[in-house]
N, C-alpha and C positions, 0 to 999 in steps of 0.2 A: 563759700564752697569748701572752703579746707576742712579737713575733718569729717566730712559726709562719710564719705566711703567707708570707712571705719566706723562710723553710727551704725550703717547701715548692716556692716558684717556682723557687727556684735551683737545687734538686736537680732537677727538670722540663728545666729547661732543658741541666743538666749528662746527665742520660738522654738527652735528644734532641739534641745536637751528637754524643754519643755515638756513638747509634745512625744518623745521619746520613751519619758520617765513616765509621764501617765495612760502610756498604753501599755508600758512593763507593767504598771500598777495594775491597771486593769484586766490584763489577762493572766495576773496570778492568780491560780485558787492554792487555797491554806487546806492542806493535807493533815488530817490527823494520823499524827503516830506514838501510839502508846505501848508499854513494856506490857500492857493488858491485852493487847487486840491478837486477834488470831487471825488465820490464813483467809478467813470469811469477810473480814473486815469491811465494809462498806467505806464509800464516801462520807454517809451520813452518821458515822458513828457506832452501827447499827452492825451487829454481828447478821450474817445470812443465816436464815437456818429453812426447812421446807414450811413453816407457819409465815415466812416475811419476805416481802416482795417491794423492793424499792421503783417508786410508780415514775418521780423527780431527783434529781439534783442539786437541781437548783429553781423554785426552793428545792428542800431535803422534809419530799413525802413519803410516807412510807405508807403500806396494806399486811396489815396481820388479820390473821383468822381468828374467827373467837373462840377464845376459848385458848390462844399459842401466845408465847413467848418471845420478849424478843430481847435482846441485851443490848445494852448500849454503854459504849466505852468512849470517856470522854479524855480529851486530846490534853495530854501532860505539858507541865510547862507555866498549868493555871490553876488558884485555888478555887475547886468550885463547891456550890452552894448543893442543895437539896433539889434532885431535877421534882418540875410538881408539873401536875396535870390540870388542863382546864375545863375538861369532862369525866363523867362517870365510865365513858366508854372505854379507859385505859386508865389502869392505876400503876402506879411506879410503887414496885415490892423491892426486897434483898437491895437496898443500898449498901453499897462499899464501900470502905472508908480506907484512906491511907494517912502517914503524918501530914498531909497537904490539905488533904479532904476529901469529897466525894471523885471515885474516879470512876464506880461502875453502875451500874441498876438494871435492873428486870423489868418490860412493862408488860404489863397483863393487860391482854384484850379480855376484857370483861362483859361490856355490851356493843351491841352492834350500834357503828356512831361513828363521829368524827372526835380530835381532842388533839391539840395543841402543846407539845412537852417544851416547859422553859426550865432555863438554869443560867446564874451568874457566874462567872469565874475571872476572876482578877490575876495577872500575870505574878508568877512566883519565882523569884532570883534568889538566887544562892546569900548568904549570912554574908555581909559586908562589902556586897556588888549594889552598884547604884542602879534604880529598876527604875523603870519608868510607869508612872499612874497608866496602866492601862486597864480596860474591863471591855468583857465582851458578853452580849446576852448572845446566848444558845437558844437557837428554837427548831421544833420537827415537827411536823404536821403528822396526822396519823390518822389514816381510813381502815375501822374496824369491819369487816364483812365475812360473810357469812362462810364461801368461798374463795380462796384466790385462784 
């Protein structure tokens, strides 16, 4: 019996740091904040303008009008890739480029549709700070219509 009691509180406390740390984890969400983004700024990246109407959050849908613009400013911090689309119904114009990489892009509602915008960006640390392999895929959904 010696010793129980003290098994017992340890593992207690080892269950509840546990369960502490994974519900901190889980109800954070990851804010982007860019030297790009402006007063409109969305959750999803997505500048607000009277063509874009965010539908989701979470996921991060978005509704443009065809034929309107919508920009999207991607969260500093990471270098990212070329965002690309996976329909004809939104093409990604005017990409921006910084010494990190792509930080902004325009997507054109072009046809009435749905299209999926992805991008990769890998975590970028300062010249002789040790970084950790991180990569995160980017993705937006996007309902192109005719009205919003």
């Amino acid at each position: 019996m010696k010793g129980t009691f003290g098994t017992f509180l340890g593992r207690a406390l080892i269950v509840t740091a546990f369960t502490v740390s994974t519900i901190a984890w889980t109800g954070s969400e990851v804010r982007a904040s860019t030297p790009h983004a402006t007063p409109g700024q969305s959750t999803c990246d997505i500048v607000l303008n009277p063509s874009v109407r965010i539908v989701s959050k979470t996921p991060c849908v978005v509704q443009i009008r065809l034929g309107g613009n919508a920009r999207l400013n991607l969260s500093t911090g990471f270098r990212w890739g070329n965002p690309t689309s996976t329909s004809r119904a939104v093409k990604v114009t005017s990409i921006s480029r910084d010494s990190i990489g792509v930080f902004s892009a325009v997507l054109h509602a072009a046809n009435v549709g749905r299209a999926t915008i992805h991008d990769t960006g890998t975590e970028s640390c300062k010249p002789g700070v040790m970084c950790p392999d991180l990569a995160i895929l980017w993705t937006l959904r996007i309902v192109v219509t005719k009205t919003i």
